[in-house]
C-alpha positions in Angstrom: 88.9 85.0 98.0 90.5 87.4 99.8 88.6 90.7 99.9 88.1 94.0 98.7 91.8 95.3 99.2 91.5 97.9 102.2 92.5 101.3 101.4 92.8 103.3 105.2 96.4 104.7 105.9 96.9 106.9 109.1 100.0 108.5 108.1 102.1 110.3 111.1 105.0 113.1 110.5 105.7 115.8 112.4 107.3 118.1 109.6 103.9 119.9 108.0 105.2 119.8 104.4 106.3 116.4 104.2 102.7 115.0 105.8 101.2 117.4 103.3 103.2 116.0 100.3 103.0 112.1 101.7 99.0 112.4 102.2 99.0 114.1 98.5 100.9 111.0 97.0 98.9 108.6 98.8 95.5 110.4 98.0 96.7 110.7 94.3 96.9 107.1 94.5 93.3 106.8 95.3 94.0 106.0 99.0 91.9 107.2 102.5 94.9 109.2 104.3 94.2 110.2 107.9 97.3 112.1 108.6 99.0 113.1 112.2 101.6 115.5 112.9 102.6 113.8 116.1 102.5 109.9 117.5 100.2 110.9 120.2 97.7 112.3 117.8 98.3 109.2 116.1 98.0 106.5 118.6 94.9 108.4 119.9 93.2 108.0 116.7 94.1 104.2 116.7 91.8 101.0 117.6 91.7 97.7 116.7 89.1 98.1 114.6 91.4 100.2 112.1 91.4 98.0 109.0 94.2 100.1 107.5 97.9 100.4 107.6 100.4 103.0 109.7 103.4 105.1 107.8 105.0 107.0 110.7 108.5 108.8 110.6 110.7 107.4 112.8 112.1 110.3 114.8 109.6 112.7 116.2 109.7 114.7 118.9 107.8 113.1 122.3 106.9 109.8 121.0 109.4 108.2 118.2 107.8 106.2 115.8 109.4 103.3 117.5 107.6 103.9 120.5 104.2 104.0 118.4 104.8 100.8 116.7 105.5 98.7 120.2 102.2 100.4 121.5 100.3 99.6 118.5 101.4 96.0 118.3 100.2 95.9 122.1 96.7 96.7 120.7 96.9 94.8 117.1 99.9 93.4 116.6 99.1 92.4 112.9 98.9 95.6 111.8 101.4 96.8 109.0 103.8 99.2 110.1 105.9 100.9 107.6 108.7 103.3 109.2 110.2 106.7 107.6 113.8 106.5 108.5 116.5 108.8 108.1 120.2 107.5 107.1 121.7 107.8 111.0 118.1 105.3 111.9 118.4 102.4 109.2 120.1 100.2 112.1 117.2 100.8 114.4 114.3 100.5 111.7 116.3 97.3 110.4 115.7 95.7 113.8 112.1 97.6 114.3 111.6 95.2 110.5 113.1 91.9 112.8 110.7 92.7 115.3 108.0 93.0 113.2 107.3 96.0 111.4 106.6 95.6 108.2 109.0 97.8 106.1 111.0 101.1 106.6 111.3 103.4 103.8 114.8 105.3 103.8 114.8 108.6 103.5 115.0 110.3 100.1 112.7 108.0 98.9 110.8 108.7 95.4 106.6 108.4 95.4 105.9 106.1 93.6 108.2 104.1 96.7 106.0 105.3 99.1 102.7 104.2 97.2 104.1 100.3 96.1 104.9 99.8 99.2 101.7 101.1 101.3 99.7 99.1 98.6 101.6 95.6 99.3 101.1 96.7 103.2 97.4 96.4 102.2 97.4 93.7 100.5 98.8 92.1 103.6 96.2 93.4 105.8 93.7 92.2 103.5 95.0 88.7 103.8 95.5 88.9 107.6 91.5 90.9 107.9 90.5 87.8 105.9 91.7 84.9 107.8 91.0 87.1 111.2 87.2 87.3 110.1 87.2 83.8 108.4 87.7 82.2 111.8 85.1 84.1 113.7 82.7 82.9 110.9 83.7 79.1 110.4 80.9 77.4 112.2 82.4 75.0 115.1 81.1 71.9 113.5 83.8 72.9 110.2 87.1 71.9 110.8 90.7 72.8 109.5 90.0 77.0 110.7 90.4 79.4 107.7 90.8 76.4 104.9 87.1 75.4 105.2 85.3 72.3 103.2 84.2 69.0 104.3 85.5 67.5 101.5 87.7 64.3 101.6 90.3 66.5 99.3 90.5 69.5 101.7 90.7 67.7 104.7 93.3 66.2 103.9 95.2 69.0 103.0 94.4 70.8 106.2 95.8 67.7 107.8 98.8 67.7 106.0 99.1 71.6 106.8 99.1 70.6 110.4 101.7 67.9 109.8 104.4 69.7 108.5 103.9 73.4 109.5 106.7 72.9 112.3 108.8 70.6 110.2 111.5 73.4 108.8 111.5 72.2 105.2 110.7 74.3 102.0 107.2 74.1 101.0 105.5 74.3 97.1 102.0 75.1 96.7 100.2 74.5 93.2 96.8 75.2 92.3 94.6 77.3 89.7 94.3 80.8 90.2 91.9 81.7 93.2 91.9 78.2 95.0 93.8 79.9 97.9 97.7 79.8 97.7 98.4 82.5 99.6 95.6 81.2 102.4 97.5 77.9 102.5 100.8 80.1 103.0 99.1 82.1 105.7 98.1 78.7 107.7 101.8 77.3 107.2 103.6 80.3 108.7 101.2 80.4 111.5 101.4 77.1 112.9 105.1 77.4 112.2 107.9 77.8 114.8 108.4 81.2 112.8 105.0 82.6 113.6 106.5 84.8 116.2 107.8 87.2 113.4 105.9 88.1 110.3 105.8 87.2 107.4 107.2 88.1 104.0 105.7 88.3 100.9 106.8 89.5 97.6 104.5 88.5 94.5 107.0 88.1 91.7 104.4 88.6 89.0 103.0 91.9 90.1 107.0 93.1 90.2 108.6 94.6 87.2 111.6 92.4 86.0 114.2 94.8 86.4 113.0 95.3 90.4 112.6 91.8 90.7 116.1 91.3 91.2 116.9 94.5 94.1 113.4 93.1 96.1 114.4 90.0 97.0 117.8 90.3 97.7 118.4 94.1 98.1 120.8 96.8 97.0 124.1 98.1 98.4 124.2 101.5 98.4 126.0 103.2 95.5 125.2 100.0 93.2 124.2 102.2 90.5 124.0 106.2 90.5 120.3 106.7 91.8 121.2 103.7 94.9 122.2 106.6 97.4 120.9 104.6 100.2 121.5 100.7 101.1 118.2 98.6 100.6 117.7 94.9 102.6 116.1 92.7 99.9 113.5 90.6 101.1 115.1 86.9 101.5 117.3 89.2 104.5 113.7 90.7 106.0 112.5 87.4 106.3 115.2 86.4 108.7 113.9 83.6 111.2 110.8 84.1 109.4 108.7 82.5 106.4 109.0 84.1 102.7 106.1 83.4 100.8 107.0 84.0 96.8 103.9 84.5 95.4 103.7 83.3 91.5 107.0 82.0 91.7 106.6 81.1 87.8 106.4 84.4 86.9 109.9 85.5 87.6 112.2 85.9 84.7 115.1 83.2 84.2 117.7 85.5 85.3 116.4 85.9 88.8 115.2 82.2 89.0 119.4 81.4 88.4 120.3 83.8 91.4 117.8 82.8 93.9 118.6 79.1 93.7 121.9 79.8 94.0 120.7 82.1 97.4 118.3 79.0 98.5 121.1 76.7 98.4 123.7 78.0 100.6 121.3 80.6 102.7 123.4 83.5 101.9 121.8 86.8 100.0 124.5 88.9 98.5 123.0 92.8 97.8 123.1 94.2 94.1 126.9 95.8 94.3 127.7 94.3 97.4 130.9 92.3 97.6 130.4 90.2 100.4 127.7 87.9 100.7 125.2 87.9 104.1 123.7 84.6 105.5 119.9 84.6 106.1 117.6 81.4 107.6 113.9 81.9 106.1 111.7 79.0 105.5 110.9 79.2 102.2 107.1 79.2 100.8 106.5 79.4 96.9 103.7 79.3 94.8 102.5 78.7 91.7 99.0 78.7 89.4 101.2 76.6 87.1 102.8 73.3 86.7 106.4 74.0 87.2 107.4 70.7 86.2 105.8 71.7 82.7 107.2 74.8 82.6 110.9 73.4 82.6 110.1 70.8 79.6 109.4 74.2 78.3 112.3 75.8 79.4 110.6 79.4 80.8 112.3 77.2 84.8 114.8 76.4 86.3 115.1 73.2 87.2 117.5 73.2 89.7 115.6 75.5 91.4 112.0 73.7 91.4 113.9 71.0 92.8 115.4 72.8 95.5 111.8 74.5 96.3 109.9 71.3 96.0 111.1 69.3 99.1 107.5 69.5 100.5 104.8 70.3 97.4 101.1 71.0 98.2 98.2 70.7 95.5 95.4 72.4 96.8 92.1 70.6 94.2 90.3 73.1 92.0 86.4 73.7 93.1 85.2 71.9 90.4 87.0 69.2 91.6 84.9 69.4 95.5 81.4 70.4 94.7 80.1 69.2 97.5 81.8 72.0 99.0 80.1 74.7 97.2 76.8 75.0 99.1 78.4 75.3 102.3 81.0 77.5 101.1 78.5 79.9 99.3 76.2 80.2 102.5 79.6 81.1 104.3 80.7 83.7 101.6 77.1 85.0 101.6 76.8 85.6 105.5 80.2 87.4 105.6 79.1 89.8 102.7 75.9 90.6 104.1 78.0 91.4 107.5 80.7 93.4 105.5 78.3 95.5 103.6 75.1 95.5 106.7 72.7 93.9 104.1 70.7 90.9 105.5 71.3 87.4 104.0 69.2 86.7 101.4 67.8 83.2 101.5 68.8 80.7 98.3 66.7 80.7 95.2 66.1 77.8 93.3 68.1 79.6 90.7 71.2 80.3 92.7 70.9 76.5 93.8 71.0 75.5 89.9 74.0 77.7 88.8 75.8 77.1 92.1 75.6 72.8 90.7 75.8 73.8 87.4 78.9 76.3 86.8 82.4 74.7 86.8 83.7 77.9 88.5 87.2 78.8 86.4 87.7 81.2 89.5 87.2 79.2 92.3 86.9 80.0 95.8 87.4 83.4 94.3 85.2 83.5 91.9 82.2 81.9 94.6 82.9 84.5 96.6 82.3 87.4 94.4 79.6 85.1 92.8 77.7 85.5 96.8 78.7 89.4 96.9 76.7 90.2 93.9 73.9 88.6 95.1 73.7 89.5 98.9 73.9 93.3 96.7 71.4 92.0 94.4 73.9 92.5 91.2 73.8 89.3 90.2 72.4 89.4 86.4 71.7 85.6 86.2 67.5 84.7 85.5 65.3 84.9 88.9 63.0 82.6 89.5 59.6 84.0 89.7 57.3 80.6 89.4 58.7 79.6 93.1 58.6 81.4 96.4 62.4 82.0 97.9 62.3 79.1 100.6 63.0 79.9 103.9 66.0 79.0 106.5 65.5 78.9 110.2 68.5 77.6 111.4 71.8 79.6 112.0 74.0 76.5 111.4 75.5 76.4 108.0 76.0 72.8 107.6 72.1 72.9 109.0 70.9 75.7 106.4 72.2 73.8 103.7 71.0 70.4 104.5 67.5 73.0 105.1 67.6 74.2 101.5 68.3 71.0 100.1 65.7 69.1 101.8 62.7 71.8 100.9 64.0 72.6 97.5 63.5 68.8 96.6 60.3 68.1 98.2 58.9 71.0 96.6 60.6 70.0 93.1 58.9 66.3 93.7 55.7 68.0 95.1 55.4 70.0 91.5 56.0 67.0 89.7 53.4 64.7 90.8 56.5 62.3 92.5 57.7 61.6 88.8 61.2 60.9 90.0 62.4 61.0 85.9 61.0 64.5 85.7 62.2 65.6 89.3 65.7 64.5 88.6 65.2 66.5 85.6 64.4 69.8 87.3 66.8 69.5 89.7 69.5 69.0 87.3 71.4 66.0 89.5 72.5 63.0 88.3 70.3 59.9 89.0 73.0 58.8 92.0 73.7 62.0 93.2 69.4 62.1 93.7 69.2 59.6 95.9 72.1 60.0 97.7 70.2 63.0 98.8 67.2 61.9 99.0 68.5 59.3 101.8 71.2 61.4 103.5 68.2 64.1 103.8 65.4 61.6 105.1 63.4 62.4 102.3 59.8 59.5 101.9 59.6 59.0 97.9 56.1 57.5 98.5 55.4 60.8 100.0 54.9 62.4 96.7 53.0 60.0 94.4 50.3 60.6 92.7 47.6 58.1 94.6 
């Protein structure tokens, strides 16, 4: 899952009643504004432990904004930086975006502008906080990085990641909501030849249909009476880049029609432009649907799910990898208690039943939140009271797990009497599944019988 969307903006202008109205807008929007009215102040304030994102105008007296955003990228460079240009500095915060930045917003611009796109900047940082902190927290003996699992299913998609992350070719990812589309995205772009530049994203289902069309391949300016400014859609920022389209199903037919025709010969031509512009951007879509249903229902576009699908990636539901879910839980559950300075609670018998029990319609997502709630103690499942929480002294996850299992059924065949029937019961596992365990864990049977 990716986390708790971060809501810090350090917002630099040098003019005192634009700050004031920006840090208004922002704050109205329920966003933390630390606000500047110079780049020094700014920079000062700055450290790579900011978890936020930077909206700085782009000329300023002393240090530009320019100037900011190559010193910041020195000390993170995967923080979002969204530029305040004027109409004489769209050239140079076009080739700030090239470089890296992640949007400029041209001056007039209306609020609600300002707001959509410092929320998508979040969003972003989210994704790139999450897979920053997932790979400081994947124990050594898991491998794959951010895409973690030891099943046979997951492996093999991390190995086909690897395979064709530097093979230029379109990519499709399918899977349910929350199995980690946008992770999978993440990993392809940065094992890419592209990762040098970041990446685009545009989630066409969170976009209104009418702005579907002017995000992704921009607007010339005079288009229509309020375009008083041109506008670079998103297939042109992602020049020599990756564009990740997020819930690709979810855009309407009409845009579907126009970006395959885009895909096809690389060439993005602006609402109420004349002349077309070519673009090269590897091309990442995905979808919590099957596409290949959707055009037997006619809500796709066939031509263009085959021109996406050269490469398609199917990443299994959890349901599907179970055995997966322990070690995934006890990773979710350290990383909360680290996020919120709560120490991690040790499993209960009764988290160990639901955790085998629930099918998990949410996923990785779903677990995730599932570990949060109960490393807060909001989880409102029963508690077992009968059975003392057992304890884990090992700091190895794969290790903890294999700790819990082991003492969780030894104490289950200890209460009854080394009955297997009734143990199996209790435990809730099928007959196989038991002992499977009970000889992968070095668990005596004989141990526990009644002499």
């Amino acid at each position: 899952m990716i986390p708790l969307v971060p809501d810090s903006v350090l917002l630099i202008d040098d003019e005192p009643d634009v700050l004031a109205a920006h840090q208004q807008t922002l704050q109205l929007a329920g966003l933390k504004v630390f606000a500047f009215d110079s780049a020094e102040a700014g920079l000062a304030a700055f450290s790579d432990r900011f978890d936020g994102i930077i909206v700085c105008d782009l000329r300023m007296p002393g240090m530009d904004g320019l100037e900011l955003f190559r010193r910041v990228r020195a000390i993170d460079p995967e923080v979002p930086v969204i530029l305040v240009s004027g109409h004489a500095d769209i050239t140079t915060a076009v080739n700030a975006v090239r470089q890296g930045a992640y949007d400029f917003l041209s001056k007039p611009f209306l609020p609600e502008q300002l707001v959509l796109t410092a929320q998508r900047a979040l969003e972003r940082r989210a994704l790139t906080l999450e897979v920053r902190h997932l790979r400081d927290c994947v124990p050594d003996a898991i491998e794959g990085g951010p895409l973690y699992g030891m099943s046979s299913a997951i492996t093999a998609l991390r190995r086909t990641i690897a395979q064709v992350a530097e093979i230029d070719v379109d990519v499709l990812i399918e899977g349910e909501t929350g199995t980690g589309k946008s992770l999978v995205a993440a990993m392809l772009h940065a094992q890419s030849n592209r990762s040098r530049r970041q990446m685009v994203t545009i989630d066409c289902g969170a976009i209104p249909d009418a702005l579907l069309d002017e995000e992704l391949f921009g607007v010339a300016q005079g288009a229509y009476p309020a375009a008083f400014k041109a506008r670079i859609g998103r297939l042109e920022l992602a020049h020599k880049s990756t564009l990740f389209l997020d819930a690709i199903d979810a855009a309407p037919m009409k845009v579907q029609h126009k970006l395959h025709r885009a895909l096809e010969v690389r060439e993005v031509t602006p609402l109420g432009a004349n002349q077309s512009r070519p673009f090269d951007a590897r091309i990442v879509a995905a979808s919590s649907t099957q596409l290949s249903e959707r055009v037997q229902e006619g809500s796709f576009f066939p031509t263009l799910l085959f021109r996406l699908n050269s490469l398609t990636l199917k990443i299994p539901p959890l349901r599907q990898r179970r055995e997966d879910i322990p070690l995934l839980y006890g990773l979710f559950q350290d990383q909360a208690a680290k996020r919120y300075g709560r120490k991690s609670p040790a499993l209960s018998p009764d988290v160990y039943r639901y955790l085998h029990s629930h099918d998990w319609p949410g996923n990785v997502r779903e677990l995730q939140n599932f570990a949060e709630q109960n490393v807060l103690g909001l989880w409102d499942g029963k508690r077992a009271t009968s059975r003392a929480e057992l304890p884990l002294t090992t700091h190895n996850l794969k290790a903890r797990v294999a700790e819990f299992e082991k003492a969780f059924i030894e104490q289950t065949l200890q209460e009854s009497g080394g009955d297997i029937q009734t143990a199996i019961a209790a435990l809730g596992l099928p007959r196989k599944t038991f002992y499977d365990k009970v000889k992968r864990l070095s668990i005596a049977l004989s141990d526990f019988r009644v002499r």
